[in-house]
Every structure is written in structure tokens, then in C-alpha cells.
C-alpha positions as CSV (number, residue, x, y, z in Angstrom):
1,X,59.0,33.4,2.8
2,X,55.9,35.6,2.7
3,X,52.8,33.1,4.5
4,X,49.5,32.3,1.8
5,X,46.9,34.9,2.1
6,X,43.5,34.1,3.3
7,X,40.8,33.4,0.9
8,X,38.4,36.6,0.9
9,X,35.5,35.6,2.4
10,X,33.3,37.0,-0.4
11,X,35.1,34.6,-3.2
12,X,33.5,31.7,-1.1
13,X,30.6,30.3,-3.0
14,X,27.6,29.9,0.2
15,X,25.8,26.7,0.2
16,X,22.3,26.8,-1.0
17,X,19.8,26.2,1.7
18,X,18.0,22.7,2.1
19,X,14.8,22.5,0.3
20,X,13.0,22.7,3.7
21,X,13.8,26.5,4.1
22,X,13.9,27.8,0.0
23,X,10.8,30.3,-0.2
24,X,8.2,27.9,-2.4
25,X,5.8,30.2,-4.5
26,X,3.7,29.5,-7.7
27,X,3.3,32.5,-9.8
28,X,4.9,34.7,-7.0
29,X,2.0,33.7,-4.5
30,X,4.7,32.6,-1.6
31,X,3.3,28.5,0.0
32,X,3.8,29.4,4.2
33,X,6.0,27.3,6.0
34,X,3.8,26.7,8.6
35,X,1.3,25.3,5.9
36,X,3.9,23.2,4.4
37,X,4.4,22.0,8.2
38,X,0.9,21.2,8.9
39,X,0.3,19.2,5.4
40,X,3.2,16.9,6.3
41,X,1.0,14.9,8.6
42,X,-1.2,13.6,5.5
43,X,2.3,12.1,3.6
44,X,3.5,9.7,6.0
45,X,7.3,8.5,5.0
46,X,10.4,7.1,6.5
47,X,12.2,10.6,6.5
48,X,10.7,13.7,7.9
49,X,12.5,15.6,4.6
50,X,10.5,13.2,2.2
51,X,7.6,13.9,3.6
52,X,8.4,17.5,3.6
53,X,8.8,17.4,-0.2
54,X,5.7,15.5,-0.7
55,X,3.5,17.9,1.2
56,X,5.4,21.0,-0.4
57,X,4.2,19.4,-3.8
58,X,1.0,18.9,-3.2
59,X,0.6,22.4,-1.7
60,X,2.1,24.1,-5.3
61,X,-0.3,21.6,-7.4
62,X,-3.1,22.7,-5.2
63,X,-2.0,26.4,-5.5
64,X,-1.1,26.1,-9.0
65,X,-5.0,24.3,-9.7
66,X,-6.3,27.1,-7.7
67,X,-5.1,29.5,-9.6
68,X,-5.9,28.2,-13.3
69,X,-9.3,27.9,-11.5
70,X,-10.0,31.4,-10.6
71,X,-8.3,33.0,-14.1
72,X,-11.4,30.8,-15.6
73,X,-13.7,31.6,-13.3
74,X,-14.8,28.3,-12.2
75,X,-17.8,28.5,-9.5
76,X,-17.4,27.0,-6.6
77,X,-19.9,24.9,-5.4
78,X,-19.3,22.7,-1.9
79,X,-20.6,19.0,-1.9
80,X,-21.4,17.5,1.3
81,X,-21.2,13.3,1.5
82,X,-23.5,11.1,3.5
83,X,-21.4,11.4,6.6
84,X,-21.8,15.5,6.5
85,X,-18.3,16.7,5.8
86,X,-18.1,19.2,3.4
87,X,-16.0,20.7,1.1
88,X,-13.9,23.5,1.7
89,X,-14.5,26.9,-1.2
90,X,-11.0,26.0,-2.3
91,X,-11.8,22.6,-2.7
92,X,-14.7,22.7,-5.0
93,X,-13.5,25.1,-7.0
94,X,-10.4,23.1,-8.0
95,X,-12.8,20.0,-8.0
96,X,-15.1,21.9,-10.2
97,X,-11.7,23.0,-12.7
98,X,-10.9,19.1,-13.1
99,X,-14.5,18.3,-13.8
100,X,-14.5,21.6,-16.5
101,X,-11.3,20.8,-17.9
102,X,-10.3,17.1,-17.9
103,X,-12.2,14.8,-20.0
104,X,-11.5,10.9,-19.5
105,X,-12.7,8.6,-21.5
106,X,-15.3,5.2,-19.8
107,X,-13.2,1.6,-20.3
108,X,-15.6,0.3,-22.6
109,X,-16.8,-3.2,-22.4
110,X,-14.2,-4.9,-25.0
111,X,-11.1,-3.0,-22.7
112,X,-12.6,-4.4,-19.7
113,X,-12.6,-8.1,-21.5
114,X,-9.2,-8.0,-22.3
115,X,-8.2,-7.1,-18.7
116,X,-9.7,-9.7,-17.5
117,X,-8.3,-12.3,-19.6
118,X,-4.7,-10.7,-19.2
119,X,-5.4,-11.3,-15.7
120,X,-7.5,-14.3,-14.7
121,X,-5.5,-15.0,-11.7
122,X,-6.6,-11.7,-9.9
123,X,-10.2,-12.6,-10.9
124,X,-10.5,-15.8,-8.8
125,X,-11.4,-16.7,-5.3
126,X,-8.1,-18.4,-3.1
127,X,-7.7,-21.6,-2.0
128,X,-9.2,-22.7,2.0
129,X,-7.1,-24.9,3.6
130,X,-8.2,-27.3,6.4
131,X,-5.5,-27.6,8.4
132,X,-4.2,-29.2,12.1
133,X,-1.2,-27.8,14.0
134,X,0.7,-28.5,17.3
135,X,2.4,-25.2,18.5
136,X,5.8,-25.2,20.4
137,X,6.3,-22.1,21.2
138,X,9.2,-19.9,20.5
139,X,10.3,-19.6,24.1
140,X,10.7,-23.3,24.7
141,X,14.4,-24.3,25.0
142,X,13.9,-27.9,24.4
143,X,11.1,-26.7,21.2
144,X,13.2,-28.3,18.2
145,X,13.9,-31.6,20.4
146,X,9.9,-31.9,21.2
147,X,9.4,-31.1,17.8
148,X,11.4,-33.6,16.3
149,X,10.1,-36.2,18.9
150,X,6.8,-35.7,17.8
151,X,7.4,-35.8,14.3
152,X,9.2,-39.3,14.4
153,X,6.1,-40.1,16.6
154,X,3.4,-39.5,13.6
155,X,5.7,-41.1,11.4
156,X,4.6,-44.3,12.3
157,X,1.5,-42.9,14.1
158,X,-0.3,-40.3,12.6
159,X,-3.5,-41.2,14.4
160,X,-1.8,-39.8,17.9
161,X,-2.0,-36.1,15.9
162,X,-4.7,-35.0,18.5
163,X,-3.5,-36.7,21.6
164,X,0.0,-34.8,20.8
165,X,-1.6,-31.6,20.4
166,X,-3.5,-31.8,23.5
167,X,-0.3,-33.4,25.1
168,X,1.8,-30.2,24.2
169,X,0.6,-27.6,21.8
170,X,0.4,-23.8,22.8
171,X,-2.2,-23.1,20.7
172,X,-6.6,-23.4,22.6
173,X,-6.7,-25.6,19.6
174,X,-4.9,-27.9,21.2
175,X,-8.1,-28.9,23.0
176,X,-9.6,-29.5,19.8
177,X,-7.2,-32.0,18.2
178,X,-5.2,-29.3,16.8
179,X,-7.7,-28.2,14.3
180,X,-7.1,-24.7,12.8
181,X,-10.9,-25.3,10.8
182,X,-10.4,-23.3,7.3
183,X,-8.1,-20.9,6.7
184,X,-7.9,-18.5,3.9
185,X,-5.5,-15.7,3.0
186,X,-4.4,-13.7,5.4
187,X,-5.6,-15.3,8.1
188,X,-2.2,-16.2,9.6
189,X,1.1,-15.8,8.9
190,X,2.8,-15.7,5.3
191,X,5.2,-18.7,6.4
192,X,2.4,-20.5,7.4
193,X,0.2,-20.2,4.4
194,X,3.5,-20.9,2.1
195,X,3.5,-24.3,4.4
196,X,0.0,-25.0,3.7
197,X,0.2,-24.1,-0.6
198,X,3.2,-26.5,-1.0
199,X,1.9,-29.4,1.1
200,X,-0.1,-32.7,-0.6
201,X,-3.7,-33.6,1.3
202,X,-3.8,-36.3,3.5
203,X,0.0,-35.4,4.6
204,X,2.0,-34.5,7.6
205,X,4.5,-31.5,6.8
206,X,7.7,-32.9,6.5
207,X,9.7,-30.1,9.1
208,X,8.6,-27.6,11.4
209,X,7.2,-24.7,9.9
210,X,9.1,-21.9,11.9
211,X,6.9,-18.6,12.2
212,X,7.4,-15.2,15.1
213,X,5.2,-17.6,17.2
214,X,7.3,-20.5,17.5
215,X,7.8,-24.2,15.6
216,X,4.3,-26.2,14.3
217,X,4.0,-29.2,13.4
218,X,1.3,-29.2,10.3
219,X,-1.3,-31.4,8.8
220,X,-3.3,-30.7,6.2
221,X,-6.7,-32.5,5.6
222,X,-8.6,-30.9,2.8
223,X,-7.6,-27.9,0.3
224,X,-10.8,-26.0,-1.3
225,X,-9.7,-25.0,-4.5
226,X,-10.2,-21.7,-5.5
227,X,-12.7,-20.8,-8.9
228,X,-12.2,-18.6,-11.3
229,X,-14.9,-14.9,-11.0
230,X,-17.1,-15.1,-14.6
231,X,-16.6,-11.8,-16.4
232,X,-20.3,-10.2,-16.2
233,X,-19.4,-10.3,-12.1
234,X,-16.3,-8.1,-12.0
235,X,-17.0,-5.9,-15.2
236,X,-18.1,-3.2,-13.3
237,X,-14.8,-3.3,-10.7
238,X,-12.6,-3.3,-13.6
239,X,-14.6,-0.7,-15.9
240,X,-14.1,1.6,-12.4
241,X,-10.5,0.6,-11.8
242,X,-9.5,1.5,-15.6
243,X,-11.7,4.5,-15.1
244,X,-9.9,6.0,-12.5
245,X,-6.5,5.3,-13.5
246,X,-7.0,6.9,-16.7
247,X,-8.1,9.9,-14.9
248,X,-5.3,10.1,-12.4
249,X,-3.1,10.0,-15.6
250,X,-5.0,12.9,-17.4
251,X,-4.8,15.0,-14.5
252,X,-1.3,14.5,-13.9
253,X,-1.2,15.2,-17.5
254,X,-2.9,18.5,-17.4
255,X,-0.8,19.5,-13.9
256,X,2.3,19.0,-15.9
257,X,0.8,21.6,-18.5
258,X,-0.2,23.9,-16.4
259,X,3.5,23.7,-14.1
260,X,5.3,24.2,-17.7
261,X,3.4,27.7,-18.1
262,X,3.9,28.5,-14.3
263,X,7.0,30.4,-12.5
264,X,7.0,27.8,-10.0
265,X,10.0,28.4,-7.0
266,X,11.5,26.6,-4.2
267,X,10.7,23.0,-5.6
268,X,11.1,20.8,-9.2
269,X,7.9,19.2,-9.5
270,X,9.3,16.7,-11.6
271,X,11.0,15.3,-9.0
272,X,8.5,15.2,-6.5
273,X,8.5,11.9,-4.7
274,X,5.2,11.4,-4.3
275,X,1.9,11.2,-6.9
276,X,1.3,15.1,-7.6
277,X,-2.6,14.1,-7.4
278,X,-3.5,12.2,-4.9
């Protein structure tokens, strides 16, 4: 009984190499490793191999713009802002190929209306809340019992709110009767504010609100309704918003073009996981 021969070592098919070590090149101009390496530190993510994809990409697009740019001869012609940085040759010459080549239209005033109409809500000020608290803190064994002690307490005493505070709240505002003054949108913490939207003036909260800092007891006194922005005030935010979304979407546009004409190795652009134009 004659034993299996071994498998010839060249019938093996070899793995291909991760895409951290392929050769990247656009047009056969070869994107250095060590370039790849040092652009990783502008595309933050939570794997070092996506954010070595993302900075490969943007190195091709940038190489592939650069390109297209010198075959048309595109001057280049560094801009400096108010703080005195300035752009690199490179850089204006690819700025100066978008500016030459991709035309995007200005949101006109009707476009801008219907925004804002599809989205009153993100055209209004928030609501302020005026708001008491007594803080047990997280750390306190006994904090549910004290807690619940003090909320049977302003049951039939609500007065006794800033005695209580000043009695046992963790918070300085204890010395203040508990008052937190107004509070708008991110001013604290989201359970918190979600306490403070569902809760009637003039009222007590009904449990604890538990947040990272421990258990408060809430009361709110006052809520300042929020008012709708008139259209003539954010035109000009929206026009710019619409503006530059537009663009991004015509240069990605045009990038795709130009990738489709390009021998473009070592990455799919198409699957780049982040923007290609940032």
C-alpha cells in the first residue's frame, strides 16, 4: 500500500497579499508606502487597516487629479488664507483643475424655500429649561434609599426642595436651592435633557433620573419654548449648504470619470471606505 504523494509545492495557489503591502500606482506612477503611512494620521478610524484604505484612496484620487491636471496644463497658483498657510504647488494645481473643470450650479432661492419648509424643525431655536436638582452621587451606597426618602418627602412637601438640596445634594448648587438656572442643549447630559423634555411645569419628576454622575431628583419650573428661524435669516446657510453638497457630488462625479479612464492598481476605488473628496 504505496503512501499519498505530497502535493508539489508549485500546484499551491499563494495567498494574495493584504491590501496594506499590494504596490498602489495610478497610471504606473507607484503611491510610496511610507506616504500612504504618513497620510493615515488625517483618517482617523477604529482599525489601523481602515484607515490604511482611506488614506491609500485619497492618495490615488490626489495622484489621479494631479495627473489630469498637468496633461491640461493647469497653472498652478498657491493661495495663502488670513492665518498665512499656504498652499502647497500640488495643491493648487489640483485646486485650480476642479475650479477649470467642475461647474456646479448656485441653489437658487425657490430650492432653498423648499428646504426650509421640508425641514422647519432644523430651522428653530430649542427649548431652555429652568430646572432644580438634588444630586446623590453615584458612589453613595444608601443613594436609591436617600433618594426615595426625599421624594416621598416633596410629595407632601414640595416647598422643602431647597432645604433638601442644601441638606444632601452633591452638586455647589445645592447652596442655591438646587437651581441649575437655564439649561439648553447640550449643556448636560442626554438622560438629563430627555428628563427635562418629557416633564410638565410646575412638577416634580416622578423617579430619579439616573445619569454617569449619580441619581437627581428633578424639578422643573419654567420651559422657554423654542421659535421657529423666518426664512430670509437662514437663506444664505442653506443656499451654502446645498452649494457645497452639490459640488462634493460633482467632483466625486468627475473622479469616478477620470478612475474609469485610469490603470489604477493596488486598490478598487469603488470600495473605498471613506469620501474620495474630502
Amino acid at each position: 500500500m504505496s503512501s499519498a504523494s505530497p502535493t508539489p509545492s508549485g500546484c499551491a495557489a499563494k495567498p494574495s497579499p493584504p491590501a496594506s503591502r499590494k504596490t498602489v500606482s495610478v497610471n504606473g506612477v507607484v503611491i510610496p508606502r511610507a506616504a500612504i503611512a504618513q497620510e493615515t494620521q488625517h483618517h482617523p478610524a477604529s482599525k489601523p487597516l481602515d484607515a490604511m484604505k482611506a488614506a491609500t484612496a485619497a492618495l490615488v484620487v490626489r495622484e489621479l487629479l494631479l495627473q489630469e491636471a498637468r496633461r491640461l496644463a493647469i497653472p498652478a497658483e498657491p493661495a495663502s488664507d488670513g492665518e498665512g498657510r499656504r498652499e502647497t504647488e500640488d495643491e493648487a494645481q489640483v485646486r485650480g483643475l476642479v475650479e477649470h473643470e467642475v461647474r456646479t450650479p448656485e441653489a437658487d432661492e425657490a430650492a432653498c424655500r423648499r428646504f426650509y419648509e421640508q425641514n422647519r424643525r432644523r430651522f428653530r431655536t430649542p427649548d431652555l429649561h429652568e430646572a432644580r436638582h438634588i444630586l446623590l452621587p453615584a458612589n453613595q451606597a444608601d443613594s436609591a434609599d436617600v433618594a426615595a426618602a426625599i421624594l416621598a418627602r416633596l410629595a407632601v412637601a414640595p416647598a422643602e426642595f431647597g432645604d433638601l438640596a442644601l441638606a444632601h445634594s452633591a452638586c455647589p448648587s445645592g447652596r442655591t436651592a438646587g437651581n441649575l438656572g437655564q439649561i439648553g442643549p447640550g449643556q448636560t447630559v442626554p438622560e438629563f435633557e430627555e428628563a427635562l423634555a418629557g416633564m410638565t411645569v410646575g412638577t416634580i419628576h416622578t423617579e430619579p433620573v439616573r445619569t454617569r454622575f449619580g441619581l437627581h431628583i428633578v424639578a422643573l419650573d419654567r420651559r422657554i419654548e423654542g421659535r421657529d428661524l423666518p426664512f430670509e435669516l437662514v437663506q444664505k446657510r442653506i443656499a451654502a449648504w446645498m452649494t457645497e453638497k452639490v459640488r462634493r457630488m460633482a467632483i466625486q462625479q468627475y473622479v469616478s470619470i477620470l478612475a474609469g479612464k485610469a490603470d489604477i492598481q493596488g486598490i478598487d476605488l469603488a470600495a473605498a471606505t471613506s469620501p474620495l473628496v474630502q
